[in-house]
C-alpha positions as CSV (number, residue, x, y, z in Angstrom):
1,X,75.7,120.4,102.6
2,X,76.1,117.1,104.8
3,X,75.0,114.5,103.4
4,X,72.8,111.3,105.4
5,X,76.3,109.2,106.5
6,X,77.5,112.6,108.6
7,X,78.2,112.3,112.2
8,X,78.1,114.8,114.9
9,X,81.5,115.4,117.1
10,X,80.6,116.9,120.3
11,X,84.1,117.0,121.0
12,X,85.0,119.5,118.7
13,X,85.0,123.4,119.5
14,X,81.4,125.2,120.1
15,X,82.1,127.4,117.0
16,X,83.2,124.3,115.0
17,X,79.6,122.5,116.3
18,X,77.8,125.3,115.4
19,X,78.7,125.8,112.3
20,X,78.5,121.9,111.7
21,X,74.7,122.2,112.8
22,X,73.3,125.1,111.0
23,X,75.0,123.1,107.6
24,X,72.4,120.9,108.2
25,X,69.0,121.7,107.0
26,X,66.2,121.3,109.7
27,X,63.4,123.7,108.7
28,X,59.8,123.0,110.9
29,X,58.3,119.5,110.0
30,X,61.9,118.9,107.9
31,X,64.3,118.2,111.6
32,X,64.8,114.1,110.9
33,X,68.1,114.3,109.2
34,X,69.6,116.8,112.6
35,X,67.4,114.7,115.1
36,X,68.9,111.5,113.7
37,X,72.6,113.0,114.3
38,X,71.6,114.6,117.8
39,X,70.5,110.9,118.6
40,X,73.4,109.1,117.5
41,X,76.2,111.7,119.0
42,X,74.6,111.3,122.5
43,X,73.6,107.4,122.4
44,X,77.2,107.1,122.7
45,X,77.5,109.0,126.1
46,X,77.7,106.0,128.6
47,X,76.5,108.2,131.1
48,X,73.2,109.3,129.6
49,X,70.2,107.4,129.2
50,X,68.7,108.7,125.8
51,X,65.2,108.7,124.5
52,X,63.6,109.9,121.2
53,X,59.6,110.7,120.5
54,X,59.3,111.6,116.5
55,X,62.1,114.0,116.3
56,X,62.6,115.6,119.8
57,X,66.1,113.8,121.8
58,X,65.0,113.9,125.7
59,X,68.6,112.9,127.3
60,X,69.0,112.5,130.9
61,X,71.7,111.5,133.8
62,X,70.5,109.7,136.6
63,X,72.8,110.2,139.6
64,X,70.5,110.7,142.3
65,X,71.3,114.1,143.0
66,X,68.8,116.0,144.8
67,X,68.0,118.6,142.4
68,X,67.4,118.0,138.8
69,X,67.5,121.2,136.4
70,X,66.5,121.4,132.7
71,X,68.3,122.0,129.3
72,X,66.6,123.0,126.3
73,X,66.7,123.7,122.8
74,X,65.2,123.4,119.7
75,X,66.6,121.8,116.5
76,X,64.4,123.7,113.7
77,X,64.6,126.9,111.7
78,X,62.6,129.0,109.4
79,X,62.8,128.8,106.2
80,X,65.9,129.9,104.7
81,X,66.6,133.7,103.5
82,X,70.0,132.1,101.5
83,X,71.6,132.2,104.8
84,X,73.2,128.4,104.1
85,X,75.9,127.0,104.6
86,X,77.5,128.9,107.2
87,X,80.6,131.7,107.1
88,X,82.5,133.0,109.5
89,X,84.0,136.9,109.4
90,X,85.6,138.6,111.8
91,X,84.5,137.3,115.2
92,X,81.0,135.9,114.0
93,X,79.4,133.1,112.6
94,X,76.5,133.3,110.0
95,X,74.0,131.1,108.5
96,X,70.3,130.1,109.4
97,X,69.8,129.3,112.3
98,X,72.7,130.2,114.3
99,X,71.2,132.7,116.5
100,X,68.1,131.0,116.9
101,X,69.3,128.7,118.2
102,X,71.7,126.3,116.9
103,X,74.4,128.2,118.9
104,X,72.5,127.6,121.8
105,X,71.8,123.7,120.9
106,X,75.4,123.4,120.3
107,X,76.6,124.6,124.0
108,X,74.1,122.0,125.3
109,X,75.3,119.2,123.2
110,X,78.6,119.7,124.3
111,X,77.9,120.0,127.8
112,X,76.1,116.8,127.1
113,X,78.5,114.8,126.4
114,X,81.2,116.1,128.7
115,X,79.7,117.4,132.2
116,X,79.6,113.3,133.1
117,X,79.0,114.1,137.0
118,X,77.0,117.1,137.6
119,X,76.0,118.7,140.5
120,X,72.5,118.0,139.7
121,X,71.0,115.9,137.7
122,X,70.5,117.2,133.7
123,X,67.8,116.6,131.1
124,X,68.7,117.9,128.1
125,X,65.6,118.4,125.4
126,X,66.6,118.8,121.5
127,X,63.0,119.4,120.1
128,X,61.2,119.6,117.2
129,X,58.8,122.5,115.9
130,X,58.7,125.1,118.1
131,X,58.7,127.8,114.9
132,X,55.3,126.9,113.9
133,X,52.1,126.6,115.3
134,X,51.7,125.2,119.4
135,X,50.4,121.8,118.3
136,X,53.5,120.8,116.6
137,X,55.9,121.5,119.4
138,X,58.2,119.0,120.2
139,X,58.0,120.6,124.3
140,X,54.1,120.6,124.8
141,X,54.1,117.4,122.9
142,X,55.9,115.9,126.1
143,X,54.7,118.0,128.0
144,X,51.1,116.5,127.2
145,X,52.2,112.7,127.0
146,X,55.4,112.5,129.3
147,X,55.4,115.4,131.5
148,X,57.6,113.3,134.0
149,X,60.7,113.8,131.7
150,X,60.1,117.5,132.1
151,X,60.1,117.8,136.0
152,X,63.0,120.3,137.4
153,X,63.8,122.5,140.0
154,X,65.0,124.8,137.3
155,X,64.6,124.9,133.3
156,X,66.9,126.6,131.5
157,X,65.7,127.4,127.2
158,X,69.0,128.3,125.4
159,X,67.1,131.0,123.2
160,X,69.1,133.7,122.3
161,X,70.0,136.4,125.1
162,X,73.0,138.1,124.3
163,X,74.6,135.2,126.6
164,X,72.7,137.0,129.6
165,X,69.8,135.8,131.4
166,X,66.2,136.8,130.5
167,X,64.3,135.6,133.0
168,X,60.4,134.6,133.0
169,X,58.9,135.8,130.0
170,X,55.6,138.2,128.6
171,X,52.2,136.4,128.1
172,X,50.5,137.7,124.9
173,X,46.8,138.2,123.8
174,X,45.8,138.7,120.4
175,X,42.1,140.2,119.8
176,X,40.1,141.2,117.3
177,X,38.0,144.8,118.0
178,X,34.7,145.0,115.8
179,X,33.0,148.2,114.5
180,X,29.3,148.2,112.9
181,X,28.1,150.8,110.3
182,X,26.1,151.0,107.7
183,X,26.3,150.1,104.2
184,X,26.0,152.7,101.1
185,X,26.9,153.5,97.8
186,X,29.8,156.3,98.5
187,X,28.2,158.7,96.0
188,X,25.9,158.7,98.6
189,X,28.3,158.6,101.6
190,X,25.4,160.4,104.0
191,X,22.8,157.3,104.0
192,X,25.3,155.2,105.3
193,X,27.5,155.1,108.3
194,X,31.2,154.3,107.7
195,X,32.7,151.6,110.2
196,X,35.8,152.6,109.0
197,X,35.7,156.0,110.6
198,X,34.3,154.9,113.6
199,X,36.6,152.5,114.2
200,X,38.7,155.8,114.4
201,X,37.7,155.4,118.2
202,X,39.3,152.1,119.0
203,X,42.5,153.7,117.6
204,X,41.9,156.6,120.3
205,X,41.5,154.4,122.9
206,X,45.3,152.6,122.0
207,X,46.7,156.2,121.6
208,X,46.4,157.3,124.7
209,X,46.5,153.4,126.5
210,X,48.9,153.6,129.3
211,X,50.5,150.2,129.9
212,X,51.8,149.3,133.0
213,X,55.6,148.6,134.0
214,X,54.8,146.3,136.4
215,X,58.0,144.5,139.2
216,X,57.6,140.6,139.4
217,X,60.1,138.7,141.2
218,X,62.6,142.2,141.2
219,X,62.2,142.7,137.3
220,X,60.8,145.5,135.5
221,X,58.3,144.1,132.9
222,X,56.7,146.4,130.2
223,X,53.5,145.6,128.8
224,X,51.7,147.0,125.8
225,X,48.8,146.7,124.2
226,X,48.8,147.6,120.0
227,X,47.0,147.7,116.7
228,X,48.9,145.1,114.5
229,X,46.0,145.5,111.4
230,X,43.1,146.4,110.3
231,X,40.4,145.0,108.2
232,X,37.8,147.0,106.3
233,X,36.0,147.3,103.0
234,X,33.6,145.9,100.3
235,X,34.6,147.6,96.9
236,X,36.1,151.2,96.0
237,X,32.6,152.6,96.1
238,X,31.3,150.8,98.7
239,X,30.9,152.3,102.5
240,X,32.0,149.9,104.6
241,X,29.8,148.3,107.3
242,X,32.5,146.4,109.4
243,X,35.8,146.9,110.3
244,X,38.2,145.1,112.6
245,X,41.0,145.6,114.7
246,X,43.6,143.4,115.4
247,X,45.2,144.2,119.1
248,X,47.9,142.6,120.6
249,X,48.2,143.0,124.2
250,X,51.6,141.9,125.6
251,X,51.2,141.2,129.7
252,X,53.7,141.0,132.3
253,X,53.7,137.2,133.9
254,X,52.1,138.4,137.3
255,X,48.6,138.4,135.1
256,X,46.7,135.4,134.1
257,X,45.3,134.9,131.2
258,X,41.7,135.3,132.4
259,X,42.9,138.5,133.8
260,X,44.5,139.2,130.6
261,X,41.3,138.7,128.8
262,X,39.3,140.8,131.4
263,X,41.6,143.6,131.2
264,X,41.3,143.7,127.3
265,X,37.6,143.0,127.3
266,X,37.1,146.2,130.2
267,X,39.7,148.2,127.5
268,X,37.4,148.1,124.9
269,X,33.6,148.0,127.2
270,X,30.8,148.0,124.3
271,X,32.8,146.6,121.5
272,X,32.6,143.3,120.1
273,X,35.8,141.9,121.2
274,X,36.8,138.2,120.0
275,X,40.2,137.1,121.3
276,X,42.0,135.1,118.6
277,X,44.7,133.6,120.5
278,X,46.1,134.0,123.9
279,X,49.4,132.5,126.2
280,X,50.3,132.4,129.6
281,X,53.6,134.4,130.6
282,X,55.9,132.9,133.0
283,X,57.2,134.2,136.1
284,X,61.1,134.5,136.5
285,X,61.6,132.0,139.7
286,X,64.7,134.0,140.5
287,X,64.1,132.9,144.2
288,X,65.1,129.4,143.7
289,X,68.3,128.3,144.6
290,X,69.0,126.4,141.5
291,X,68.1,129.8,139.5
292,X,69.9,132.4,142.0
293,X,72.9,130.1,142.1
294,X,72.9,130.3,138.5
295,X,72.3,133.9,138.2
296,X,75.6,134.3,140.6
297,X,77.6,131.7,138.1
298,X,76.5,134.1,135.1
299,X,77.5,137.1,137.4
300,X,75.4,139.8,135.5
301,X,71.9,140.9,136.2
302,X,69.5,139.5,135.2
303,X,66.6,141.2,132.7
304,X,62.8,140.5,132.4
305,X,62.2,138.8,128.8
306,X,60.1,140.7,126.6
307,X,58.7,138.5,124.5
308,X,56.8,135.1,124.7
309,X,58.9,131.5,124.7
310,X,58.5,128.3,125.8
311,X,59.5,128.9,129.3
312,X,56.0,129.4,129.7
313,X,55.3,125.9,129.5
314,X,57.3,125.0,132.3
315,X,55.4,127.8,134.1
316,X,52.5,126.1,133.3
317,X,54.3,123.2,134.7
318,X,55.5,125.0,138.2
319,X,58.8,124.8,137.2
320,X,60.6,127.9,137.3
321,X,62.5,128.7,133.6
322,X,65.0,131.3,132.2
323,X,66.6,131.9,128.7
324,X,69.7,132.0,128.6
325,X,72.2,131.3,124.9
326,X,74.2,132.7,122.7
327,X,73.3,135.4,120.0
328,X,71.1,138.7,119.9
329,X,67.7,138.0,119.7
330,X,66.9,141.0,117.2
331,X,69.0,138.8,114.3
332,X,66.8,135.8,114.8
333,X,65.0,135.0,111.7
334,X,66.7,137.7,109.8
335,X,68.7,137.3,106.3
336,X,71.6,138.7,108.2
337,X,71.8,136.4,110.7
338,X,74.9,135.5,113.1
339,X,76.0,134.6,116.1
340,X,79.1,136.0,118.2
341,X,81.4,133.5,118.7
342,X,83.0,135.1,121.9
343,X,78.7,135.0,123.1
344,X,79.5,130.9,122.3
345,X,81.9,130.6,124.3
346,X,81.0,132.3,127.5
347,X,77.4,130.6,127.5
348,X,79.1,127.3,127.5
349,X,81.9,128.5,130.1
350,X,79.2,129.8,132.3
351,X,76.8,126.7,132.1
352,X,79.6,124.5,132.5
353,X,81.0,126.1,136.5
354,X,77.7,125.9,137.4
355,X,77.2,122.1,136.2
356,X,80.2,120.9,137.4
């Protein structure tokens, strides 16, 4: 493991960065030692003005070009599944974190500190938290208290995408459907009414559910709308009296979340429904010339994210936002994780024609 005196060389290869990153332990709340060499590597970069708030790196040129686009990526993890330090076999790269997204943080570093006269003007964003709960993320955090080193024409997340671009991204509800009975003692089942087995209707009414497939800016988005638990029970000879159903509705980004609450709340007309938690999608923005230029550097189609990220804060911003980095998103988080390094490569080739 590195210890505190390490430096970061962004001049190094993207494998050899990558690999140099995920040795470094940055779990949520834990990113200070990574932040501290993300902050030292680009305060050397005469052409970058750099900026830290707690453990988020906002870097930025200032050129004057008339179009300013957005690079981001965060610098934490989950916990580790003994996924550290890194290995390499064959033509992949494993340990914690390098799928999601310390791949992706190392193609921005390196365009960082070597695309000195873009196009456009870059921010680059290293942030903290965005693996835990909203209120700790390093994004809405500036987002909230300097939303003026977030404006773009054009953000660009480097979560993992198989190195292609997933535009937009799914807004998601999470609700909690409640059933009413009666309580009894189960020897005598028939002076009670088991909420439990009426909640056998709410099921029903998922089964046969059909979610849209909805086209927002020329992409396909699938919604759904699911039972992720259920909740029930007093004692093993008790009949229950409530139970609840968790749903989780994922919404294409053409819905609002007010919308996205109605449609739930007109889903399920005479339950108690409680929504629990709920995020705006984002719409792709492929019609911008910032995003269809870079769609044409990337030169492959470009597919609706399922899923919610934090391109949906820039949404919330007005600022059109796309993922696009290195690794399959499927790996993220798992035991098993990796990276390809030939998916390392191209995202830093592609990102670097269109920069420069």
């Amino acid at each position: 493991m590195p210890n505190a005196d390490r430096t970061l060389d962004l001049s190094t290869d993207v494998v050899a960065l990558t690999a140099a990153l995920i040795d470094v332990p940055s779990q949520s709340h834990h990113e200070e030692q990574l932040a501290d060499l993300v902050h030292s590597a680009l305060a050397g970069c005469a052409h970058l003005k750099v900026q830290r708030f707690g453990n988020t790196i906002v870097a930025q040129t200032h050129l004057g070009r008339p179009e300013r686009v957005l690079i981001g990526g965060h610098l934490d993890t989950v916990p580790s599944a003994g996924n550290m330090p890194h290995h390499v076999a064959g033509d992949k790269l494993f340990g914690l974190g390098s799928c999601d997204m310390k791949g992706g943080v190392a193609v921005a570093l390196r365009l960082a500190a070597s695309v000195s006269t873009p196009r456009r003007d870059i921010t680059y964003v290293f942030y903290e938290c965005e693996e835990v709960e909203g209120e700790f993320n390093g994004l809405q955090k500036l987002a909230d208290e300097r939303p003026e080193l977030l404006e773009a024409d054009l953000a660009i997340l480097m979560e993992p995408s198989n190195a292609g671009i997933e535009a937009g991204c799914q807004g998601t509800l999470r609700a909690e459907i409640s059933v009413s009975g009666v309580r009894a003692h189960s020897a005598r089942s028939w002076l009670g009414d088991n909420a439990v087995h009426a909640a056998a209707d709410v099921l029903q009414i998922l089964r046969e559910y059909l979610p849209r497939r909805p086209i927002v800016d020329g992409l396909e988005y699938r919604e759904g709308l699911s039972a992720v638990a259920i909740s029930a029970g007093v004692a093993g000879n008790v009949i229950p009296d409530s139970c609840v159903v968790t749903v989780n509705y994922r919404f294409a980004p053409d819905r609002s979340t007010a919308e996205a609450k109605a449609h739930v709340e007109a889903v399920f007309e005479g339950y108690d429904v409680v929504v629990v938690d709920l995020a705006a999608g984002a719409r792709p923005g492929l019609d911008r010339p910032a995003a269809a230029e870079f769609v044409a550097a990337v030169g492959q189609a470009p597919a609706p994210k399922f899923g919610w990220t934090d391109v949906a804060r820039f949404s919330a911003m007005g600022t059109p936002a796309l993922n696009f980095g290195p690794g399959d998103p499927s790996l993220a988080h798992s035991a098993d994780e990796h990276v390809s390094l030939e998916q390392l490569r191209a995202c830093e080739a592609h990102l670097r024609t269109w920069l420069a």
